[in-house]
C-alpha positions as CSV (number, residue, x, y, z in Angstrom):
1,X,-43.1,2.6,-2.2
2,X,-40.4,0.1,-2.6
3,X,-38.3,0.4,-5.9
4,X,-35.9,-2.1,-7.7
5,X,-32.3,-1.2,-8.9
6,X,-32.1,-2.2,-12.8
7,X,-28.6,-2.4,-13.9
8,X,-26.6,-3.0,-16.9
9,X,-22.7,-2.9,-17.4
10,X,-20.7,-1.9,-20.6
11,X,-17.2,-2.8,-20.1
12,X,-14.3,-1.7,-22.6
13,X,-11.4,-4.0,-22.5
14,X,-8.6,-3.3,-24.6
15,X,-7.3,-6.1,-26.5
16,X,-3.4,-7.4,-26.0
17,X,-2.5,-6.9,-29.4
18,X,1.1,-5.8,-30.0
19,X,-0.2,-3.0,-32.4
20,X,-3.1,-0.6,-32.9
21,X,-6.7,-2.1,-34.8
22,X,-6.3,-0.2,-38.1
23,X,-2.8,0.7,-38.2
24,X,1.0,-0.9,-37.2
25,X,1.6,2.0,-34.0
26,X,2.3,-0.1,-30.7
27,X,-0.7,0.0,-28.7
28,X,1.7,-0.7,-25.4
29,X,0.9,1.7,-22.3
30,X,3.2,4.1,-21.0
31,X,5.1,6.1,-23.9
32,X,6.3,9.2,-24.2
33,X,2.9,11.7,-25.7
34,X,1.8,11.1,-29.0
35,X,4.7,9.1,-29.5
36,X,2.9,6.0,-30.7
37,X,1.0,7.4,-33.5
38,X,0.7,7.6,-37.2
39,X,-1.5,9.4,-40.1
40,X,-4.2,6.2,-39.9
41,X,-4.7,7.1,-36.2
42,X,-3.6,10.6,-36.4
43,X,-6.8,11.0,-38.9
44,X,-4.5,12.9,-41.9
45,X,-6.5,12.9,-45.2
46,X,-5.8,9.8,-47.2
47,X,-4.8,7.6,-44.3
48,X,-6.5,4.4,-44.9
49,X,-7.4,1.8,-42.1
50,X,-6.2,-1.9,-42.7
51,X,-8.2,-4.3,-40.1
52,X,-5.9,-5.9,-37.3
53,X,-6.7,-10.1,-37.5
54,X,-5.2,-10.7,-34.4
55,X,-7.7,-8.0,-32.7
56,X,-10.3,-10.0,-34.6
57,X,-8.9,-13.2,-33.4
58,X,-8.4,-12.1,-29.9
59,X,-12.5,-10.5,-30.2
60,X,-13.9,-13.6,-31.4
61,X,-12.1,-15.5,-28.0
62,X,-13.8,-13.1,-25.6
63,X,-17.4,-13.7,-27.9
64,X,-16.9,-17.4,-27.4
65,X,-15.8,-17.6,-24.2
66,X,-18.8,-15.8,-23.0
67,X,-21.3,-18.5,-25.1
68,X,-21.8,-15.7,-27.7
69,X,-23.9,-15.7,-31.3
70,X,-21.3,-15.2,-33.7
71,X,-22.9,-13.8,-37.1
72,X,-21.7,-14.9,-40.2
73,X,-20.7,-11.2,-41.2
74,X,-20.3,-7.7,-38.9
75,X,-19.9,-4.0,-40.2
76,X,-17.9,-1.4,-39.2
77,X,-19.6,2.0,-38.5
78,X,-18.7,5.4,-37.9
79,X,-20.2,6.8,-34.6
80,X,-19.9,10.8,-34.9
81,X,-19.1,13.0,-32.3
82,X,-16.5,16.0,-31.6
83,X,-14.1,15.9,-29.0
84,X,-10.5,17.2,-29.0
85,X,-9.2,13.6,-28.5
86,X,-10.7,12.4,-31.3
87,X,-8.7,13.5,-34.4
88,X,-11.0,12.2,-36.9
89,X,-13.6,13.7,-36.0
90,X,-15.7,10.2,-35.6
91,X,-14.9,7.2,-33.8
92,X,-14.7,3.7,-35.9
93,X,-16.9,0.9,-34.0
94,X,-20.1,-1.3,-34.7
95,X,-23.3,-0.6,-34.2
96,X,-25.9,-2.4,-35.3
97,X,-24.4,-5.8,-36.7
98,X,-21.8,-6.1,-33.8
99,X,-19.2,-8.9,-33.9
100,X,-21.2,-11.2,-31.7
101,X,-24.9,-11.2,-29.4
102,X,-26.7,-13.0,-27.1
103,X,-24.2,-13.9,-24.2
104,X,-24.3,-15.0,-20.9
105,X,-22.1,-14.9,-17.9
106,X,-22.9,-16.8,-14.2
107,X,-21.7,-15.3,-11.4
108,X,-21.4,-17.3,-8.4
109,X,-24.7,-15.8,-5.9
110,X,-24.9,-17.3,-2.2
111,X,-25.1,-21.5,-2.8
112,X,-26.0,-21.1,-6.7
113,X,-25.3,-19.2,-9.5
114,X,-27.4,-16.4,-11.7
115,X,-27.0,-15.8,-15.5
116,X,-26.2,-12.1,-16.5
117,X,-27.1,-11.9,-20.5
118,X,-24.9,-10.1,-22.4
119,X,-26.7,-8.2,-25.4
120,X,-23.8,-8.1,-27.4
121,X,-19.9,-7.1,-27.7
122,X,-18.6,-5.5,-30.7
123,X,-15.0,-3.9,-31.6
124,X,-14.2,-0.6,-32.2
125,X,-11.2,2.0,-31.4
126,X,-10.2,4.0,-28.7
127,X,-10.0,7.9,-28.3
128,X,-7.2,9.7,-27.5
129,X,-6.5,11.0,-23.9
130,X,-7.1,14.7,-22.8
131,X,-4.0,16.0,-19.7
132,X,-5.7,19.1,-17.6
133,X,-3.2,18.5,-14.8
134,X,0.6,17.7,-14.2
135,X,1.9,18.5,-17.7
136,X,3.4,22.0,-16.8
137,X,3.7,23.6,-13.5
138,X,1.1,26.0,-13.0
139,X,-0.3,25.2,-16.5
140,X,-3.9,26.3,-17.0
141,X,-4.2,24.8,-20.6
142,X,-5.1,21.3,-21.5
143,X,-2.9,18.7,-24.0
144,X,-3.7,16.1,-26.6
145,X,-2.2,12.6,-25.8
146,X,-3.6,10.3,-29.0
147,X,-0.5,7.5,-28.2
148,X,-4.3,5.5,-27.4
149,X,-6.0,6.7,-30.5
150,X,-7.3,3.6,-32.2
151,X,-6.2,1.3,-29.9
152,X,-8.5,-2.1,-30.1
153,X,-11.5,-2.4,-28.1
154,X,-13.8,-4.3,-27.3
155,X,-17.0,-3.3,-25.9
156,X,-18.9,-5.9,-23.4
157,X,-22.7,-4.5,-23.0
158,X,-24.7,-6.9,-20.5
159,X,-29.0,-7.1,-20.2
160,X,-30.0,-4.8,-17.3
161,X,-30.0,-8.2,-15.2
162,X,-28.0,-6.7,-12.4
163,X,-29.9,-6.1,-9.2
164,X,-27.3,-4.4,-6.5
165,X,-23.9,-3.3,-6.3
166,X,-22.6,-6.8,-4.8
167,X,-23.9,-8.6,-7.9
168,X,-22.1,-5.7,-10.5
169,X,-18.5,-6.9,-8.5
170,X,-19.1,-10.4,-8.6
171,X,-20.1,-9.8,-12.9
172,X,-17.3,-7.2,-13.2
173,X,-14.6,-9.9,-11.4
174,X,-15.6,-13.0,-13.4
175,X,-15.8,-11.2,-16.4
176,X,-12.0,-9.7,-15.6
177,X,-11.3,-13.6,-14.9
178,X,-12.6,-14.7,-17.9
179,X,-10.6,-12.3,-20.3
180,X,-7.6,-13.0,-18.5
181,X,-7.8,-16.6,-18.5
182,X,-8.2,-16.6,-22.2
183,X,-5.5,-14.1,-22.9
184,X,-7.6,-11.3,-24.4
185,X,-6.8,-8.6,-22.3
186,X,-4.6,-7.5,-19.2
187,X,-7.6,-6.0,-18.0
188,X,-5.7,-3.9,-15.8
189,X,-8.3,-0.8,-14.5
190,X,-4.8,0.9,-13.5
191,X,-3.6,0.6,-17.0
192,X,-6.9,2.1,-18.6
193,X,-7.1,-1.2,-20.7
194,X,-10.6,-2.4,-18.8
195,X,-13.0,0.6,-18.4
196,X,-16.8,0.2,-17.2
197,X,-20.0,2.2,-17.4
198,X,-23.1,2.0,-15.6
199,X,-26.1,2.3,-16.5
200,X,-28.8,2.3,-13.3
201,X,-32.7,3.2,-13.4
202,X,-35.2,2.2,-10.3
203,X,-38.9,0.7,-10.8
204,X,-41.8,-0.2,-8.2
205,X,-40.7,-3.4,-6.7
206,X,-42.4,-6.2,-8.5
207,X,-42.7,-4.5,-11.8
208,X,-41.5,-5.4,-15.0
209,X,-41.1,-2.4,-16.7
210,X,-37.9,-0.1,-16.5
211,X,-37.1,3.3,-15.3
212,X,-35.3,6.3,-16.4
213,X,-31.9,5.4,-17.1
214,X,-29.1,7.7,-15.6
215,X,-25.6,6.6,-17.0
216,X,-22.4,6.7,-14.6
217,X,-19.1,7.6,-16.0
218,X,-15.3,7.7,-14.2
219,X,-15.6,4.2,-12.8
220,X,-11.9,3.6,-12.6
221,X,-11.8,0.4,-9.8
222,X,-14.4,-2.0,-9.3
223,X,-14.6,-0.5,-5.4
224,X,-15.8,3.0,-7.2
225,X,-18.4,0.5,-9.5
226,X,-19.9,-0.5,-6.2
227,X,-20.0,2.5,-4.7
228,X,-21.0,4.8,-7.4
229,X,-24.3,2.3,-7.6
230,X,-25.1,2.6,-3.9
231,X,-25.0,6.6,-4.0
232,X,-26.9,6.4,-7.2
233,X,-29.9,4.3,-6.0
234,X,-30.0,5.9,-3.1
235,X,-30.3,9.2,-4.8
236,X,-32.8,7.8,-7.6
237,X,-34.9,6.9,-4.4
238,X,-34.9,9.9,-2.8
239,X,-35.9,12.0,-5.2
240,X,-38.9,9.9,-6.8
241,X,-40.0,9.3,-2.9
242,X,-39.9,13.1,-3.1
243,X,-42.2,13.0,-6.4
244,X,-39.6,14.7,-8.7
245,X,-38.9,13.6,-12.4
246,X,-35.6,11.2,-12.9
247,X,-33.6,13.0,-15.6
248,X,-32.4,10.7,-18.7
249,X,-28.2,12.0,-18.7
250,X,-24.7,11.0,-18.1
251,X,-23.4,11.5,-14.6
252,X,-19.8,11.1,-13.2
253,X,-18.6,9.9,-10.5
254,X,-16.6,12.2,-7.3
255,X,-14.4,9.7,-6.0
256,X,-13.2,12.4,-3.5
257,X,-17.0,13.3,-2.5
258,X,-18.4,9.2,-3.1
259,X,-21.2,11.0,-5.0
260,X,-22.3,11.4,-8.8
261,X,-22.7,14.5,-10.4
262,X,-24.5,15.9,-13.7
263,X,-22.3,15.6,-16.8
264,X,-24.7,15.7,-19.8
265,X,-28.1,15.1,-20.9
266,X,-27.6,11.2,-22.4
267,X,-27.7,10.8,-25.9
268,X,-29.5,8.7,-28.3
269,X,-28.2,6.6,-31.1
270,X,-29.4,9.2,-33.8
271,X,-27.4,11.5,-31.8
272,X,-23.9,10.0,-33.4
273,X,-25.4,9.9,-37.0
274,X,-23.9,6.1,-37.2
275,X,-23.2,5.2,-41.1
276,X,-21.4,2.2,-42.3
277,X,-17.4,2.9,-42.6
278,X,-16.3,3.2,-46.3
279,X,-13.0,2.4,-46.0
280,X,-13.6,-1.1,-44.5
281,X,-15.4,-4.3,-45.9
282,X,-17.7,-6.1,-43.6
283,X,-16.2,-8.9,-41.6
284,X,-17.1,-11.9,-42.1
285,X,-16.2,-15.1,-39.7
286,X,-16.3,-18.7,-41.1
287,X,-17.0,-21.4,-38.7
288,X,-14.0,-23.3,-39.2
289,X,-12.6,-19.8,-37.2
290,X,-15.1,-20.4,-34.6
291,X,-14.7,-24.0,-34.5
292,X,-10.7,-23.6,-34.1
293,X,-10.9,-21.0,-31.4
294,X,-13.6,-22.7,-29.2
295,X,-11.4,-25.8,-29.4
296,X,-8.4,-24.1,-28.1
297,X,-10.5,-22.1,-24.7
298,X,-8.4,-23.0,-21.9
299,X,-9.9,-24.2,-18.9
300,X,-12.4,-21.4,-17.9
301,X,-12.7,-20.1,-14.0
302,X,-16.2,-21.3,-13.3
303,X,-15.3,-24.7,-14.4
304,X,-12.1,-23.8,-12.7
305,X,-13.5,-23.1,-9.4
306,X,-16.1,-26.3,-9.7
307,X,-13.0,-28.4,-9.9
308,X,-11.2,-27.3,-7.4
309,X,-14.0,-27.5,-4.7
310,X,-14.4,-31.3,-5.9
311,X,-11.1,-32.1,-6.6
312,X,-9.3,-30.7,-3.8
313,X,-12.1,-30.5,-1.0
314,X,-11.2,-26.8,-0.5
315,X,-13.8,-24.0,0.9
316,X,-16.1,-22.0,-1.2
317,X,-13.9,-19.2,-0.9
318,X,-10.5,-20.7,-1.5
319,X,-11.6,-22.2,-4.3
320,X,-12.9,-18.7,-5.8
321,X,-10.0,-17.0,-4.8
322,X,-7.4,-19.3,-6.4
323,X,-10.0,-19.2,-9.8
324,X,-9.8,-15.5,-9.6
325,X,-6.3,-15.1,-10.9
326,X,-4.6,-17.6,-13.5
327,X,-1.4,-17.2,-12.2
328,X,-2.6,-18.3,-8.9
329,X,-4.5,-21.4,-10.3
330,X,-1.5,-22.7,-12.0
331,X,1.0,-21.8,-8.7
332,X,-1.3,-23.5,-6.7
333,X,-1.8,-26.7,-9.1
334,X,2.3,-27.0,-9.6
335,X,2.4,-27.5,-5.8
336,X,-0.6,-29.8,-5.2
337,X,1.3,-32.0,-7.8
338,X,4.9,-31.6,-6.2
339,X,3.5,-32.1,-2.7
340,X,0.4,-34.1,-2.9
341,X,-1.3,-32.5,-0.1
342,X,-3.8,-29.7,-1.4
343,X,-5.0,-28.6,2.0
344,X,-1.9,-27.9,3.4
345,X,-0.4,-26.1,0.0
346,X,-3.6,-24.1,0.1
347,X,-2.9,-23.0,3.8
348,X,0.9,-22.1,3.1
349,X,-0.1,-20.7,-0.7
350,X,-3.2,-18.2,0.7
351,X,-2.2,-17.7,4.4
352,X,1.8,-17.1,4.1
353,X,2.9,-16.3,0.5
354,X,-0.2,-14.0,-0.5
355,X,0.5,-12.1,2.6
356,X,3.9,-11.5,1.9
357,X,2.9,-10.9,-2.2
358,X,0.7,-8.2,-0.9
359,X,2.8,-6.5,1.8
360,X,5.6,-6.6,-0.7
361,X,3.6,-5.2,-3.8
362,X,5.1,-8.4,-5.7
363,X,3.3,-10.6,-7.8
364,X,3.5,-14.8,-7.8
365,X,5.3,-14.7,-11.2
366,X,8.3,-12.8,-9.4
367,X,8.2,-14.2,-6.0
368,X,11.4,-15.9,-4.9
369,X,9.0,-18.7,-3.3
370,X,7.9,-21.2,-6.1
371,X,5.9,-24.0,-5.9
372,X,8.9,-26.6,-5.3
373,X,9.1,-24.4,-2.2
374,X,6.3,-25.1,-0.8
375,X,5.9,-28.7,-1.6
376,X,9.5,-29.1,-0.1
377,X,8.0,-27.2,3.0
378,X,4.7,-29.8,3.4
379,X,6.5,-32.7,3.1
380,X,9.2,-31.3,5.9
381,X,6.5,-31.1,8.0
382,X,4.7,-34.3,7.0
383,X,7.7,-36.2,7.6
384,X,8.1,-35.0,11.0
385,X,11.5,-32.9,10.5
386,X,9.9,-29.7,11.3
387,X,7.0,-28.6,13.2
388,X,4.4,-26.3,11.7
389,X,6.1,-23.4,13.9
390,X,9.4,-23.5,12.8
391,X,7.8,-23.7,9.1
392,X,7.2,-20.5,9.7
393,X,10.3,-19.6,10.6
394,X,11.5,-21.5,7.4
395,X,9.1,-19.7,5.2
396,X,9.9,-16.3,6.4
397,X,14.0,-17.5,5.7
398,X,12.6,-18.6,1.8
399,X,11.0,-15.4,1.1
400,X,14.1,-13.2,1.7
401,X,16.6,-15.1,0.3
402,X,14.6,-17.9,-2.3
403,X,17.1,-20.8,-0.2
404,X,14.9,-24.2,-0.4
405,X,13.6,-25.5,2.8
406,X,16.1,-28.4,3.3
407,X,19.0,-26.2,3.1
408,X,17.6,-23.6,5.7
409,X,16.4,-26.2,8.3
410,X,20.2,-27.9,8.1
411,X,22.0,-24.0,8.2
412,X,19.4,-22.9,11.4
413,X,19.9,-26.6,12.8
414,X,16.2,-26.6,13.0
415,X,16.0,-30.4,12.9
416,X,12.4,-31.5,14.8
417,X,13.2,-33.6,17.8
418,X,11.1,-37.2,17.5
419,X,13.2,-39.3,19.7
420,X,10.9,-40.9,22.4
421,X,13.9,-41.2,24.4
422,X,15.5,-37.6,24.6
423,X,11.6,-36.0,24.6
424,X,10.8,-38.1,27.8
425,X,14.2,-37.4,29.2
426,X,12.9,-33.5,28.9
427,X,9.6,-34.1,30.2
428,X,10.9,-36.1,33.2
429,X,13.1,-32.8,33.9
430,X,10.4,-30.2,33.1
431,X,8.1,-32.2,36.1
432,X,10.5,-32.3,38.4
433,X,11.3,-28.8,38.3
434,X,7.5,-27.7,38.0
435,X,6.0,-30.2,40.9
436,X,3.4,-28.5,41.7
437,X,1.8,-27.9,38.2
438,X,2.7,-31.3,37.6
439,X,0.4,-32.1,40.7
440,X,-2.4,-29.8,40.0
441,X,-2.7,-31.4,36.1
442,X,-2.4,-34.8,38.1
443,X,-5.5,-34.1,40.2
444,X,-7.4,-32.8,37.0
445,X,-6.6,-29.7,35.8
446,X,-6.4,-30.5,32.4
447,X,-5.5,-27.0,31.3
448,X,-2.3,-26.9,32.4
449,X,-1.5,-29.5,29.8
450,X,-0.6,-26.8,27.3
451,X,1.7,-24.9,30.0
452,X,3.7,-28.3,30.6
453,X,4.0,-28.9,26.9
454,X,5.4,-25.3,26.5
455,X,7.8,-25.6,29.1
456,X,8.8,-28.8,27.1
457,X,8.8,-27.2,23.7
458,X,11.1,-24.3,25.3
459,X,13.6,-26.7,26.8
460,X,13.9,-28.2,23.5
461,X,14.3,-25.1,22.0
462,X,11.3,-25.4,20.3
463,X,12.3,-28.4,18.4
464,X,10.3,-31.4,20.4
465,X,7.5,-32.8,18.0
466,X,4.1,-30.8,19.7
467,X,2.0,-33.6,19.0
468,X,4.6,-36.2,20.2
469,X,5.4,-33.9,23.1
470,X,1.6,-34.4,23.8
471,X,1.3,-38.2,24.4
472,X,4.2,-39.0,26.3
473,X,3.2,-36.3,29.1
474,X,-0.4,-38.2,29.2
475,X,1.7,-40.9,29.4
476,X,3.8,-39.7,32.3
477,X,0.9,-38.2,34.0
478,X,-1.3,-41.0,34.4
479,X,1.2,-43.6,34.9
């Protein structure tokens, strides 16, 4: 029998708030431990929670961005579970009247696009953090960090509409996109601030019903996503070819081994006794909110990359890649408009500078080649003053030192040779010291064409036009 991988994705993003959701304790990463913490998020008796508007704000962004259902009013719940890092003992979130339902997301699929439904995103807080390793040499205790207790969440559950691991990448990265582009989150996996779960179950092929769902924890990088799913279904169909029983639990993932292992049997709703949080009033959302924040979306990647495939005639795949990353977009933009050439900023952009950016470790906003840099560099070579190999050259001088094209072509004397007179002049010597290639391209082997313009292009020093180079040996040749 054949079976069908049912997926759904739950995605916690943190919010970029400067502070925590209940309390005033910086929710920035990378304090001392359990410096970043107060009695509200420490849990002490009498600590009171006071609702963080621009969490809410910043919530209400992702909701919309997504084509969510906004309700008129949401309630906070307490979801009841022990765990060392949780110092309350329960965890404040939403259950069932989340912030906002019935989402959707397209991911771009082969020449079209398919809708992944979201079911619904709601805020809560996050947990602490628990250190078995690296805090003491030879330590064989564990230590509390709650510097990210009560940190703002939010909590992005999608329909089980996902079929294979390519499609969970392609969700997870325009979903990453999408709360970037709006400034919600950093969504930085490396960070902690975007976390995913899976949740995978296999049916007959053709069937409408679902499976036993196994969820998959420790999915720290969308690569371990894709191939946490791939071991998973692969185990799933194994064992029900085999005739044994799917069990309903939490596995994680072995990064080391690429495999998933039991964790927990999974628990239900009624396991975390969910009651509405005293200490907090329901939120409610006018539409005037809505209405303001819709209006002030920015440009989202979809319609981003749409644009950029009509507007500047790129490929599929450039214009994906340069949606992917705001940053990028705007880079990339800034030169089209300084230059007006897209194709050829796209090539220097995506061939040269994201090369370097990646060798380097940099990123665009600290990269000493800005757009005026590359515009300067298209219209060198536009204009004829440099070829595209000494562009090169030029690039390689901008990213070391930030110097602006001009001035390195006049310090290297790089100047492109287009005088008809002086390139003839070297073609004329290059034939008369090369007479017998000169004869065989003059009785019609027309692949020594490019040896002859070489030898040109080297007793120029590399500085003849090619293309001008080119036509006046024809011309020679044949006359």
């Amino acid at each position: 029998m054949q079976y069908e991988p049912v997926i759904g994705l739950e995605v916690h993003a943190q919010l970029a708030t400067e502070t925590k959701i209940f309390c005033g304790c910086s929710a920035h990463f990378g304090a001392p431990p359990n410096e970043n913490t107060c009695p509200v998020c420490l849990g002490l008796p009498g600590a009171l929670p006071v609702l963080n508007d621009k969490a809410v704000e910043l919530a209400l962004r992702a909701a919309i961005a997504v084509e969510c259902e906004i309700p008129s009013a949401s309630i906070f719940a307490r979801k009841n579970y022990f765990y060392p890092d949780l110092p309350k003992g329960y965890q404040i979130s939403q259950y069932d009247q989340p912030l906002a339902i019935n989402g959707q997301i397209l991911i771009p699929l082969n020449d079209s696009t398919k809708t992944i439904r979201i079911k619904r995103i709601h805020m809560e807080e996050d947990a602490g953090k628990l250190l078995h390793e690296g805090v003491e040499q030879h330590s064989t205790s564990s230590y509390v960090d709650l510097n990210r207790s009560g940190v703002p969440l939010i909590e992005i559950v999608s329909e089980p509409d996902l079929r294979n691991s390519k499609e969970a990448d392609l969700y997870l990265t325009q979903l990453k996109m999408i709360l970037q582009y709006c400034k919600v989150s950093e969504a930085s996996m490396e960070k902690g601030n975007l976390r995913c779960d899976a949740n995978i179950s296999l049916r007959p092929a053709g069937s409408s019903g679902l499976g036993t769902k196994v969820e998959i924890k420790n999915l720290n990088s969308f690569r371990n996503v894709g191939k946490a799913l791939e071991y998973e279904i692969e185990r799933q169909t194994v064992a029900l070819r085999d005739g044994q029983t799917i069990l309903q639990e939490t596995r994680l993932f072995n990064a080391n081994k690429g495999i998933t292992e039991p964790m927990r049997s999974k628990e239900e709703a009624h396991d975390y006794r969910y009651f509405p949080e005293p200490d907090l009033l329901p939120l409610h959302v006018e539409r005037n909110q809505i209405d303001r924040i819709r209006a002030a979306l920015p440009e989202l990647p979809e319609e981003k990359r749409k644009r950029f495939l009509l507007e500047y005639s790129l490929a599929p795949a450039e214009a994906l890649l340069f949606a992917e990353e705001p940053s990028l977009a705007d880079f990339y933009e800034e030169s089209v408009r300084m230059s007006g050439d897209a194709k050829q900023s796209a090539n220097w952009i995506l061939r040269d500078l994201l090369g370097k950016l990646k060798e380097s470790g940099a990123t665009i906003q600290g990269s000493s080649v800005s757009p005026a840099h590359i515009a300067a560099l298209v219209d060198l070579i536009r204009k004829g003053t440099i070829n595209t190999n000494q562009g090169k050259e030029v690039f390689e001088e901008m990213w070391k030192g930030g110097k602006l094209p001009e001035e390195i072509v006049e310090q290297l004397g790089m100047t492109q040779i287009s005088d008809e007179n002086k390139i003839a002049g070297m073609i004329d010597q290059v034939l008369s010291q090369n007479q017998e290639l000169a004869a065989r391209y003059r009785n019609g082997e027309g692949k020594l064409q490019g040896v002859l313009v070489g030898l040109v292009m080297k007793a120029s020093g590399g500085r003849a036009n090619p293309a001008l180079v080119s036509r006046l040996l024809r011309d020679r040749i044949n006359h």
